[in-house]
C-alpha positions as CSV (number, residue, x, y, z in Angstrom):
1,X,0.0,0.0,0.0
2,X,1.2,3.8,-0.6
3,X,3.2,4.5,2.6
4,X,1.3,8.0,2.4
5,X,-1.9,6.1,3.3
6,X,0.5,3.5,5.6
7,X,1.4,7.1,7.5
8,X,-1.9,8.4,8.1
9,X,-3.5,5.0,9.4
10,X,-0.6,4.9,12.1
11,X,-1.3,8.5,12.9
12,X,-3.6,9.7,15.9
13,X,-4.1,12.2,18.6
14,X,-1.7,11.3,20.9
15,X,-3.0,11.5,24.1
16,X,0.2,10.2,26.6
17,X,4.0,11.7,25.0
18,X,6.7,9.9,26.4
19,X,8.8,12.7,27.9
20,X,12.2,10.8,27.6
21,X,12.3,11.2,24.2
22,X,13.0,14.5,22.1
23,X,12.7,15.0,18.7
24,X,16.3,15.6,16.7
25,X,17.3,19.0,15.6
26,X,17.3,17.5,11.9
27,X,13.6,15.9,12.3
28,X,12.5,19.4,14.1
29,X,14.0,21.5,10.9
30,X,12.5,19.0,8.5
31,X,9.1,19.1,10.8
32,X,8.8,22.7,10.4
33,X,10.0,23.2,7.2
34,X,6.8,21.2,6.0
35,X,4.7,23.7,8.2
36,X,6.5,26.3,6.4
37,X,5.4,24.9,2.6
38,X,1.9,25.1,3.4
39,X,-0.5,26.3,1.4
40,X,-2.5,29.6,2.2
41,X,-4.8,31.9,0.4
42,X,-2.8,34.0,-1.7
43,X,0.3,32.6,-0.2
44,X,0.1,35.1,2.6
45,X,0.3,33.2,5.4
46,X,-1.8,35.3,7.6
47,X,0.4,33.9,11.3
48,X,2.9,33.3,13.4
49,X,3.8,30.3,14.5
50,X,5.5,29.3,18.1
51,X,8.0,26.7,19.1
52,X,7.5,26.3,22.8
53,X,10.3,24.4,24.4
54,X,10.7,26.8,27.9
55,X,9.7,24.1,30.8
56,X,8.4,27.2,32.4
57,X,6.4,29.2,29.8
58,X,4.8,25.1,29.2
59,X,3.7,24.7,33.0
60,X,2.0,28.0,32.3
61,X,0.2,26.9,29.1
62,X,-0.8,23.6,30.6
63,X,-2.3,25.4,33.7
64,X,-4.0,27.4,30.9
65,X,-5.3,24.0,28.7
66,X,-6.8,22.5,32.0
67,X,-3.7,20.5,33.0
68,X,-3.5,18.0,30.0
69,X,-0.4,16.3,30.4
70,X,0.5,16.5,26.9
71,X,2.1,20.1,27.1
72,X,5.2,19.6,29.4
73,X,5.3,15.5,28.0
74,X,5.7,16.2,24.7
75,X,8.8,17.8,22.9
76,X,7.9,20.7,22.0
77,X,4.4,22.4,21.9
78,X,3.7,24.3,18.5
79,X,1.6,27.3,18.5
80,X,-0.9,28.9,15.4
81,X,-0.9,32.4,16.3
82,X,-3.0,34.1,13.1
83,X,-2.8,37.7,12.8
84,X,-6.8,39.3,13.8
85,X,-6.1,42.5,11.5
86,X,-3.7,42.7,8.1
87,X,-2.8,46.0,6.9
88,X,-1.7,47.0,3.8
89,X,2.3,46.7,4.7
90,X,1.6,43.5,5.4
91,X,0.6,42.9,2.0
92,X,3.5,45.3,0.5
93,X,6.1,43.4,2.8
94,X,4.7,39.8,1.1
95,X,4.6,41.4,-2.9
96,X,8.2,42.5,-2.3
97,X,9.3,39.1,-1.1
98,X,7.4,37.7,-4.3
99,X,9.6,40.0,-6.3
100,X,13.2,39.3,-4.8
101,X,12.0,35.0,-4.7
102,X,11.1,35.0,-8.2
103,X,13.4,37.9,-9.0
104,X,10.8,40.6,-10.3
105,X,10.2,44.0,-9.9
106,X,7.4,45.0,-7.5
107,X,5.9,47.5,-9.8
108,X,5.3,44.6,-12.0
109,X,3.2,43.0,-9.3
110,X,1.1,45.7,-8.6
111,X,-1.6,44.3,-10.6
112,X,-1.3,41.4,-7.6
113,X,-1.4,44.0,-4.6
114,X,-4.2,45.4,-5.3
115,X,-5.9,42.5,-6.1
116,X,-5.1,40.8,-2.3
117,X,-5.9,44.4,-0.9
118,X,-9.2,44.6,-2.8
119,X,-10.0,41.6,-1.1
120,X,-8.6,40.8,2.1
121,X,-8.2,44.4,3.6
122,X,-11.9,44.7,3.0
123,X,-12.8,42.2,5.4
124,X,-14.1,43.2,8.8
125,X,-12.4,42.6,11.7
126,X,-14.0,39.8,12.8
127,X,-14.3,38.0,9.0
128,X,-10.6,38.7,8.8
129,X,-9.6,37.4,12.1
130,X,-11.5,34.1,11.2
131,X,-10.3,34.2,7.7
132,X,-6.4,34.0,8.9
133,X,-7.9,31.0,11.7
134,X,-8.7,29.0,8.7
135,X,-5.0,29.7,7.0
136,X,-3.7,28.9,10.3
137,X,-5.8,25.6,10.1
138,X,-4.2,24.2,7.2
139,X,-0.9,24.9,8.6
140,X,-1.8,22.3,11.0
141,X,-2.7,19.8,8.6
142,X,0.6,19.8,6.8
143,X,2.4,19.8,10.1
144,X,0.0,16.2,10.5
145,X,1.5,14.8,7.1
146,X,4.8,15.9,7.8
147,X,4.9,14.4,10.7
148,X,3.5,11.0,10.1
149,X,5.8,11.0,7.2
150,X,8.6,11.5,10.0
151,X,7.0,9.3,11.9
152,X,7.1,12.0,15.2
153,X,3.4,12.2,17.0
154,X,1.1,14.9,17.1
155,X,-1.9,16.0,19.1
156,X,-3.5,18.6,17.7
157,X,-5.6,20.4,20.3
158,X,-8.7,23.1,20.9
159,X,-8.9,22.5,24.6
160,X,-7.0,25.7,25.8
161,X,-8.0,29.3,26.7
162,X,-6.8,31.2,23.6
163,X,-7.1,34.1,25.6
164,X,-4.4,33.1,28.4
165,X,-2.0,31.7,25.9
166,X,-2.3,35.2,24.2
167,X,-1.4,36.5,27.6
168,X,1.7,34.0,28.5
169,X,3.1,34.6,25.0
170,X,2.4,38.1,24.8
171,X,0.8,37.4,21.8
172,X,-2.4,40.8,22.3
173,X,0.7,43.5,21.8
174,X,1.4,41.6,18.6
175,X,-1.7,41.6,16.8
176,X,-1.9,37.7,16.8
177,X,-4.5,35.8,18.2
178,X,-4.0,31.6,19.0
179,X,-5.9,29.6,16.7
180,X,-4.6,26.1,17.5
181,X,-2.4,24.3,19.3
182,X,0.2,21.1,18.9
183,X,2.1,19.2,21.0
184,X,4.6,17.0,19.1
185,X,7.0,14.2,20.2
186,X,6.6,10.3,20.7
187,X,4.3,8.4,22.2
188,X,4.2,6.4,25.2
189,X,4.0,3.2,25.7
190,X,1.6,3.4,28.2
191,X,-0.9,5.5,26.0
192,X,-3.9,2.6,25.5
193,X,-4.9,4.8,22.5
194,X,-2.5,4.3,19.8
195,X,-4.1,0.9,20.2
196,X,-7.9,1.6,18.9
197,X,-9.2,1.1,15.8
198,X,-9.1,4.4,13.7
199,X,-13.4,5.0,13.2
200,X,-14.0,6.6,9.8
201,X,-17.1,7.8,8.0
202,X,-17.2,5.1,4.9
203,X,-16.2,5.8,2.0
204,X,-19.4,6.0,0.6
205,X,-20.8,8.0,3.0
206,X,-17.7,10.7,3.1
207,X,-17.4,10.9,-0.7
208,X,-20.0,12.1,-3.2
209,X,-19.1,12.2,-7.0
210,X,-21.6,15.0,-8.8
């Protein structure tokens, strides 16, 4: 079978990290460089993202994610952070990396800037804040593939006041906002989980062809 599939059937939320056991600085960089290719709308990539390995700043978040065990267990905790309000540097500062990646001038992208600014910067506050949640979303999921490609476990995770990891991380004076959170590392032994049959809608019922 495609060891994509293989991957994603040996993947799950892992509940119980064994805290022995750290990811490499090799599998980190390759982890997050997979994070880093995601796709977003427009290519904008409307966050910032957090690599929490401070034993302190984690004791915090855990108080602040009911106690699950999973923040101070596993390696590292990752953080979505999406931006709640773009403004149109934000936009200027991504056409000009366009320009010097693809090596092209930024007048000849302004076609493309106005374009994102016609759309984006028209949002409300509250539609763009949950427009860049969504962005920050599928940053997750390639941090999921990555990972089971790697091999490393992941537990994604909503079970957190957003509000005091904004606080801990200082995140209000930045403008960002936390959207999600995930705790990586390897799983332990102990966690009965990993065990259990991975329940999926059926094919037939998931997938409709029109």
């Amino acid at each position: 079978m495609n060891n994509t599939i293989e991957n994603l059937k040996w993947r799950y939320a892992t509940k119980k990290f064994d805290a022995s056991k750290k990811i490499s600085k090799e599998n980190l960089e390759e982890l997050l460089e997979g994070v880093q290719l995601s796709a977003s709308s427009y290519g904008l990539q409307p966050y910032q993202i957090f690599v929490v390995e401070n034993p302190e700043v984690r004791e915090k978040l855990k108080a602040a994610a009911w106690n699950q065990t999973q923040l101070t267990e596993a390696s590292q905790v990752i953080v979505f952070a999406n931006h709640k309000k773009l403004d149109e540097a934000y936009v200027d500062n991504y056409i000009k990396n366009v320009a010097e990646t693809r090596d092209l001038k930024v007048e000849d992208l302004q076609g493309m800037a106005d374009m994102i600014k016609n759309s984006t910067l028209q949002f409300s506050d509250a539609e763009q804040n949950e427009w860049a949640q969504k962005q920050a979303y599928l940053a997750l999921g390639f941090l999921l593939n990555t990972a089971a490609h790697l091999k490393i476990d992941v537990c994604p995770m909503e079970g957190f006041s957003a509000e005091e990891f904004d606080n801990i991380l200082g995140l209000e004076e930045k403008g960002l906002h936390t959207a999600v959170i995930a705790c990586v590392g390897y799983r332990s032994k102990e966690d009965k989980t990993q065990h259990a049959a991975k329940v999926r809608k059926s094919k037939e019922d998931l997938f409709k062809f029109i």
